[in-house]
C-alpha positions as a Python dict, from the first residue, in 0.01 Angstrom:
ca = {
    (1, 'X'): (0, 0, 0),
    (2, 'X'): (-174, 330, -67),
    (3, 'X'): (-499, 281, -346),
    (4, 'X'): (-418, 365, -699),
    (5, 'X'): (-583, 699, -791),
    (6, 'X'): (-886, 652, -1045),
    (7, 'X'): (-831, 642, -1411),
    (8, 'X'): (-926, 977, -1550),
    (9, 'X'): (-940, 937, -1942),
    (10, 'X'): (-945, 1306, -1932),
    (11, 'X'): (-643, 1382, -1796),
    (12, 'X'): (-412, 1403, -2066),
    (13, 'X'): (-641, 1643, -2338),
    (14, 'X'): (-528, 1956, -2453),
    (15, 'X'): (-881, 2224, -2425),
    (16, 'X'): (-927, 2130, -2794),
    (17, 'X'): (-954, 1853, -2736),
    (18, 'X'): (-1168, 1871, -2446),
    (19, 'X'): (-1389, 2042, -2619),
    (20, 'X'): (-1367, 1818, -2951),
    (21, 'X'): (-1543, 1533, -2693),
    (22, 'X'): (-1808, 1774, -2535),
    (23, 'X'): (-1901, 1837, -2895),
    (24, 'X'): (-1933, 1502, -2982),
    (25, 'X'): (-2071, 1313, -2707),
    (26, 'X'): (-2375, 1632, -2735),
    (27, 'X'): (-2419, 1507, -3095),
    (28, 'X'): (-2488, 1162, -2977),
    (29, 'X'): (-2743, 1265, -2738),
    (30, 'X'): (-2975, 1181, -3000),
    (31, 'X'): (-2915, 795, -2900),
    (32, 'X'): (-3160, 688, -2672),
    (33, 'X'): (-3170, 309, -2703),
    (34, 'X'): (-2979, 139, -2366),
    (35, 'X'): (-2760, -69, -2567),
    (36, 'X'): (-2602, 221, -2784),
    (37, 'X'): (-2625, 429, -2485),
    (38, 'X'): (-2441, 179, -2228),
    (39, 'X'): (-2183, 156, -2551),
    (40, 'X'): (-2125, 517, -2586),
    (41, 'X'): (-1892, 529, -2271),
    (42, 'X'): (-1677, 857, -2244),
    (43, 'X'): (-1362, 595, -2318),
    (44, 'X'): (-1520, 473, -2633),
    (45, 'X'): (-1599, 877, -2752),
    (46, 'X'): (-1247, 915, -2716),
    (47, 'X'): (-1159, 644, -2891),
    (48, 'X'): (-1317, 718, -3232),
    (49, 'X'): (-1170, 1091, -3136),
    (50, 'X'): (-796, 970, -3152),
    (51, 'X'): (-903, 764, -3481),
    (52, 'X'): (-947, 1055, -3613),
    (53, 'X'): (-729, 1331, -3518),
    (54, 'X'): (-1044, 1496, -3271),
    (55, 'X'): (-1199, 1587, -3619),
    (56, 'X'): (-1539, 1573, -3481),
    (57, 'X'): (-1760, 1532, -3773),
    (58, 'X'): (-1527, 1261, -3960),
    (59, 'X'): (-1562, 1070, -3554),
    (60, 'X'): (-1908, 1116, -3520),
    (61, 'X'): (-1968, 954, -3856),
    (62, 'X'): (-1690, 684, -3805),
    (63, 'X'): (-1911, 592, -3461),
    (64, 'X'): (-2238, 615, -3632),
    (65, 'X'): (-2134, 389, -3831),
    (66, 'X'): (-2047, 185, -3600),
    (67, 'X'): (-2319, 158, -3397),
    (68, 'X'): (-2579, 105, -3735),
    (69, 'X'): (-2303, -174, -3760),
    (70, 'X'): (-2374, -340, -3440),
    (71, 'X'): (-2713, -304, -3429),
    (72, 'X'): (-2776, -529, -3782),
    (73, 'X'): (-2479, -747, -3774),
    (74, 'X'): (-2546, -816, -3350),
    (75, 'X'): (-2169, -899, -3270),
    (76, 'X'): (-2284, -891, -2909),
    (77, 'X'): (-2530, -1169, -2962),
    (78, 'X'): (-2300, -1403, -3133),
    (79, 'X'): (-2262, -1736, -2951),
    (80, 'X'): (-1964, -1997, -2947),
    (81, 'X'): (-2240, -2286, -3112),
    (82, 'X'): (-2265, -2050, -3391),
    (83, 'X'): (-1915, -2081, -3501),
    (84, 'X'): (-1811, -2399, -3307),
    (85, 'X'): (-1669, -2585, -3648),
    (86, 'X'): (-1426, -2283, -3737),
    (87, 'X'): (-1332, -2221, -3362),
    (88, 'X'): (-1249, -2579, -3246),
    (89, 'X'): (-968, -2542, -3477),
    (90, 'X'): (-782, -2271, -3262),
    (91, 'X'): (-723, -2049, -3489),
    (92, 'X'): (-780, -1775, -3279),
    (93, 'X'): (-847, -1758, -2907),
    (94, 'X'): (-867, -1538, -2557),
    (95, 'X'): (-662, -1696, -2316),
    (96, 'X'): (-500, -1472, -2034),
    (97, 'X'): (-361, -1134, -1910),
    (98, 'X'): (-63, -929, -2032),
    (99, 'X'): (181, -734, -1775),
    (100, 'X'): (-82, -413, -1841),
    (101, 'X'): (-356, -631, -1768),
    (102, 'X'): (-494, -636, -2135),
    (103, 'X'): (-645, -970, -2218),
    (104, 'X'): (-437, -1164, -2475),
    (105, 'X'): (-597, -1290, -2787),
    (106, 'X'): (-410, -1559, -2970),
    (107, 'X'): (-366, -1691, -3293),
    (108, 'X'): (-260, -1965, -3463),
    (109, 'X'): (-293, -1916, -3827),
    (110, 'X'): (-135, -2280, -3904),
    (111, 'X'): (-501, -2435, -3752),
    (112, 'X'): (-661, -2224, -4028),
    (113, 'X'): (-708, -2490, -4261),
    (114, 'X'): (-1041, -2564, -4350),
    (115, 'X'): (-1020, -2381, -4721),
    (116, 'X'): (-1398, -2493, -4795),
    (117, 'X'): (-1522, -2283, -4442),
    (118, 'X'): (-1694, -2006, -4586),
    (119, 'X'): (-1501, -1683, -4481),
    (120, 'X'): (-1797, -1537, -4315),
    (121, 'X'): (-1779, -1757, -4099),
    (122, 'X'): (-1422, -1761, -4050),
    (123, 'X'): (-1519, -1338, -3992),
    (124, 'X'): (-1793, -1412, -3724),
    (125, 'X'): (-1563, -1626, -3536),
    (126, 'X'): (-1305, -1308, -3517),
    (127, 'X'): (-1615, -1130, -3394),
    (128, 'X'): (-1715, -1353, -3162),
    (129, 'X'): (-1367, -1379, -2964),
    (130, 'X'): (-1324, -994, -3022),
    (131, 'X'): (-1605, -964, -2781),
    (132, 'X'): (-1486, -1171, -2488),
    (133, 'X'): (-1211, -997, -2537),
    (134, 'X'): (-1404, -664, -2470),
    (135, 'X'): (-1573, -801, -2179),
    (136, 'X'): (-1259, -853, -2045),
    (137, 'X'): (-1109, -522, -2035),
    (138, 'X'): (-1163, -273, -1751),
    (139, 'X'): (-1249, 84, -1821),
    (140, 'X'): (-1275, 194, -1460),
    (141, 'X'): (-892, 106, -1483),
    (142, 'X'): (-778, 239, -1826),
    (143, 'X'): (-773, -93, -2029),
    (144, 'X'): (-955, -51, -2303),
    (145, 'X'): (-685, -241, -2592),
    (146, 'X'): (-590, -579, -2611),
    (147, 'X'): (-266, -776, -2641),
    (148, 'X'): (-246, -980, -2969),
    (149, 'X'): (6, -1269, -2980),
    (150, 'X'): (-7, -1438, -3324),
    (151, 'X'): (255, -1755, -3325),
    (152, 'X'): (301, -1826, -3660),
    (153, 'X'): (501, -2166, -3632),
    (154, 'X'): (380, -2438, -3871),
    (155, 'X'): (277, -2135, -4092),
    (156, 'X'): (233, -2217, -4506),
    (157, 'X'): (78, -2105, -4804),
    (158, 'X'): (-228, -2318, -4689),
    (159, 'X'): (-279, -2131, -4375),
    (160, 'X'): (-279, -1786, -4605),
    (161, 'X'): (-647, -1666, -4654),
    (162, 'X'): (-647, -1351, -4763),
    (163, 'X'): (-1009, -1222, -4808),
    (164, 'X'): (-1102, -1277, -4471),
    (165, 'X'): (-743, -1103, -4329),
    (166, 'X'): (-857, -823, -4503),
    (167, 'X'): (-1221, -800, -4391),
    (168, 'X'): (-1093, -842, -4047),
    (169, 'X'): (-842, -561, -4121),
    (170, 'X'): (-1131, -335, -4223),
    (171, 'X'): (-1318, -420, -3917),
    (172, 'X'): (-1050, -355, -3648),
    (173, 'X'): (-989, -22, -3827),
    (174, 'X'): (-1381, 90, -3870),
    (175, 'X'): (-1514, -95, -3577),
    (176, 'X'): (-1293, -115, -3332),
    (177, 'X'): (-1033, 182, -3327),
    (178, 'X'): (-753, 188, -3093),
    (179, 'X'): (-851, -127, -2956),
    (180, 'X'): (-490, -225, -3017),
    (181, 'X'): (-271, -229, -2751),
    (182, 'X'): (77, -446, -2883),
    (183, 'X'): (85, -695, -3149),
    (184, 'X'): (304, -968, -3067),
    (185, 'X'): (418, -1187, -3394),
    (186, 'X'): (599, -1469, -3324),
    (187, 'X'): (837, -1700, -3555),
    (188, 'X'): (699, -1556, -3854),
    (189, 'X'): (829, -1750, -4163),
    (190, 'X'): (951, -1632, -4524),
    (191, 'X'): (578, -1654, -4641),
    (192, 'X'): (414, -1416, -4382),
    (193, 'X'): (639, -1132, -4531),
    (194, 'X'): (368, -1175, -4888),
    (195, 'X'): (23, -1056, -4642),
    (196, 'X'): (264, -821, -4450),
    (197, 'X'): (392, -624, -4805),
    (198, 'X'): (34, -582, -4878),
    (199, 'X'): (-98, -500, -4512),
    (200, 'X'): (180, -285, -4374),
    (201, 'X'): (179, 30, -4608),
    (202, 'X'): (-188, 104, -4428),
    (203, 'X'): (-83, 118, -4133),
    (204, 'X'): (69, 434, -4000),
    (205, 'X'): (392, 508, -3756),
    (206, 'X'): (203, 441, -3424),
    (207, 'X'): (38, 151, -3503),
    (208, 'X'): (356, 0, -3627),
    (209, 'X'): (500, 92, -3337),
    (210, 'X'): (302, -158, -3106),
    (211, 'X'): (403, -435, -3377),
    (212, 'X'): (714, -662, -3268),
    (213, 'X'): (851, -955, -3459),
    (214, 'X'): (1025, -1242, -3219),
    (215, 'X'): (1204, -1508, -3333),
    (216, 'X'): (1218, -1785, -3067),
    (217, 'X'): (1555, -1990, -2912),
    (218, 'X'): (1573, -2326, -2892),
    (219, 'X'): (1617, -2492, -2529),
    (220, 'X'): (1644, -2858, -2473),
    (221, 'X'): (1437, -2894, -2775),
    (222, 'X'): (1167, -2657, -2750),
    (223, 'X'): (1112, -2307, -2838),
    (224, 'X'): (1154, -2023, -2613),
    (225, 'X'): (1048, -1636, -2611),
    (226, 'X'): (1313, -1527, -2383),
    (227, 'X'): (1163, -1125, -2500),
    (228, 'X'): (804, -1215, -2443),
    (229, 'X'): (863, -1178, -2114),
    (230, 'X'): (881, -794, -2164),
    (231, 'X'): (550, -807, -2247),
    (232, 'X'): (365, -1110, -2094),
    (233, 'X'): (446, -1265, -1756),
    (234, 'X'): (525, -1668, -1731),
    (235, 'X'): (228, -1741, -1523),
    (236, 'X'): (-13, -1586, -1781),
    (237, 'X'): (194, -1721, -2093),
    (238, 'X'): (101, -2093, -2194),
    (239, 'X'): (351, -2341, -2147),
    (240, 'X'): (395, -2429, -2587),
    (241, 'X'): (525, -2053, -2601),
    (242, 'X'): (778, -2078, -2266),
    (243, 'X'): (548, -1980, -2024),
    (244, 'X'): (371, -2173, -1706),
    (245, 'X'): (11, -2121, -1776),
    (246, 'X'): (-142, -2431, -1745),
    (247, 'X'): (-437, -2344, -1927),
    (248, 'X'): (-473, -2361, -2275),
    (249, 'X'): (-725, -2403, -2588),
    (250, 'X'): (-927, -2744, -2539),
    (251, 'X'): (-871, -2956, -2828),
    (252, 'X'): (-1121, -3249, -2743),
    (253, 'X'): (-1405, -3150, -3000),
    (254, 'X'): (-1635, -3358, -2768),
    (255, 'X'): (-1602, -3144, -2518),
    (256, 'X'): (-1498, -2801, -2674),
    (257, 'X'): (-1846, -2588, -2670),
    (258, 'X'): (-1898, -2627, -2270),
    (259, 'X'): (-1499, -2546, -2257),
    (260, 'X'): (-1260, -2386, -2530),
    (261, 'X'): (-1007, -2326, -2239),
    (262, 'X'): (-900, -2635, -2003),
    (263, 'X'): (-593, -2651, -1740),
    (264, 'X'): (-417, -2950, -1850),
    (265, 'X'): (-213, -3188, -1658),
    (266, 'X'): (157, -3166, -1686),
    (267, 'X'): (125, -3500, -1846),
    (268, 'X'): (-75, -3370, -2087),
    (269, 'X'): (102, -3095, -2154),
    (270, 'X'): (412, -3239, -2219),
    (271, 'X'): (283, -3467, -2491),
    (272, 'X'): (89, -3177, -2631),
    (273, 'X'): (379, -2970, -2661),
    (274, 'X'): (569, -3243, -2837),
    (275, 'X'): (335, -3257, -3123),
    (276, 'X'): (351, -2894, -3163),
    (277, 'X'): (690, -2928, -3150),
    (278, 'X'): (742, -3151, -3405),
    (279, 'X'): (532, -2964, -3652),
    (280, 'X'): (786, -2776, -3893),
    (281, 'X'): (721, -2509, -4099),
    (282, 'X'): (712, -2517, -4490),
    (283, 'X'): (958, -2243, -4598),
    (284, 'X'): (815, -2153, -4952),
    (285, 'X'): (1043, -1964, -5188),
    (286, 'X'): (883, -1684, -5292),
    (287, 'X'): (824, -1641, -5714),
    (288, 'X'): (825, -1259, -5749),
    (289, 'X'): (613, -1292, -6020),
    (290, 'X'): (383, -1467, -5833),
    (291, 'X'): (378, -1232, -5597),
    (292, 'X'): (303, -956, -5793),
    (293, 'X'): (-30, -1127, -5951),
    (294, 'X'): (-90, -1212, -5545),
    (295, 'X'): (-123, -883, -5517),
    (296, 'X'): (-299, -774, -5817),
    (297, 'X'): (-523, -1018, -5716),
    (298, 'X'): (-644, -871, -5405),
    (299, 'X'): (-621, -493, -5528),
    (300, 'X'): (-950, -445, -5533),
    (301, 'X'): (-948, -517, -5191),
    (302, 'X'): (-902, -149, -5040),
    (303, 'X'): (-796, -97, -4701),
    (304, 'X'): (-884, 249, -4601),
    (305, 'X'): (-576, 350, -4344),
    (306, 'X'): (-709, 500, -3987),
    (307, 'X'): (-548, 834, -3869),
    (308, 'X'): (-431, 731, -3532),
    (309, 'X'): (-307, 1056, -3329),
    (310, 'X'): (93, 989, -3118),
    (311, 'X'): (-190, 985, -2794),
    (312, 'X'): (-256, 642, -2846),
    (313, 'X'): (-203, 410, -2629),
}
């Protein structure tokens, strides 16, 4: 088998935009520090370029920003300890490769109970699972976005917090632009459609173009993703979702913090997966009244939407 030819992030710019990066990564010479300068990879300048339409001066503020983020808040420094009492719950994970090689971040929004957690922690624990994430990817071979798989089974009006879905909305979008690579949502019910009327008009043709809703089959009892397999192969897909990936979020709190991911026995599997099973979702009606003061509720709340140009991945 011949080697694959080296990514060249360059390959598919039009001379404006060429030039729009030689601009821009000159304005950033300025940055001298090794951790903004190991950050400011030619991938990640062209990043923030496609976020906004290789307008330099709105891209070179957008990173800026950015990187006077990351240098007060630290997300690089966060440890699992720090948020081990939001992230034994498994709300959200990284667990795996999809067919592009993009690591796979899952969620669970049902586990995302614990109302009295404050939501910056609930935000730091997004932050901190963001980053493996990043660590994960491989520049050298174009993967730069992530896979996001978000199985909403068991999901209620409990498992609905909106302030820190919106924070984390405003962070993907200022902090980490085209990061996105598909979003996978899975079984959502009635009550997901309240977050998505409020969330979707921000979001512009391309990015709702990597979003796809699957509704899962039942087989012997179990569900099944027949379409994930489009996007994620068996081996790499955990077994509660139809896949054979014997690895999966540790729920043993004892033993959690040395391992959040542990290959389970078939055994163990098996019983796992008839718990989850047997969970059933609470199908809400929705009061359009209700809904409406929902939403007034969280107007003030602004999501500013991201320009993301038809090159993105």
């Amino acid at each position: 088998m011949e080697p694959q030819p080296a990514f060249n992030p360059f390959a598919n710019l039009t001379p404006k935009q060429l030039d729009a990066f030689k601009e821009m990564k000159k304005n950033l010479s300025d940055f001298t520090d090794p951790e903004d300068v190991a950050y400011l990879t030619d991938m990640c300048i062209l990043r923030y370029l496609r976020a906004r339409n290789y307008t330099v001066s709105k891209s070179e503020k957008m990173l800026r920003n950015t990187l006077a983020w990351r240098k007060s808040y630290r997300p690089q420094d966060v440890k699992l300890s720090e948020v081990t009492d939001i992230a034994k719950t498994g709300a959200i994970y990284v667990n795996g490769k999809d067919v592009k090689g993009r690591p796979i971040i899952i969620a669970r929004p049902r586990n995302d109970t614990l109302k009295k957690m404050p939501h910056e922690l609930k935000f730091k624990n997004l932050v901190y699972w963001l980053e493996q994430g990043f660590r994960q990817m491989n520049e050298s071979k174009g993967i730069e976005t992530f896979c996001f798989v978000v199985d909403y089974h068991g999901f209620s009006r409990k498992s609905m917090d909106m302030k820190t879905n919106l924070e984390s909305m405003h962070h993907l979008l200022d902090n980490c632009p085209e990061r996105m690579g598909q979003s996978l949502f899975l079984d959502p019910p009635t009550m997901f459609w309240v977050a998505w009327k409020i969330i979707s008009p921000f979001l512009n043709e391309v990015t709702l173009s990597k979003v796809k809703f699957i509704y899962s089959k039942k087989v012997n009892g179990k569900r099944t993703f027949p379409e994930l397999s489009n996007y994620i192969s068996p081996d790499q897909l955990e077994m509660d979702l139809g896949g054979e990936n014997p690895v999966t979020f540790n729920r043993d709190p004892a033993s959690f913090l040395n391992n959040p991911l542990v290959s389970m026995s078939s055994n163990s599997l098996s019983a796992q997966m008839q718990l989850e099973e047997a969970i059933e979702p609470e199908e809400e009606e929705i009061d359009e009244k209700e809904f409406e003061q929902f939403k007034a509720s969280n107007s003030n709340n602004h999501i500013q939407p991201t320009p993301i140009s038809t090159t993105s991945v």
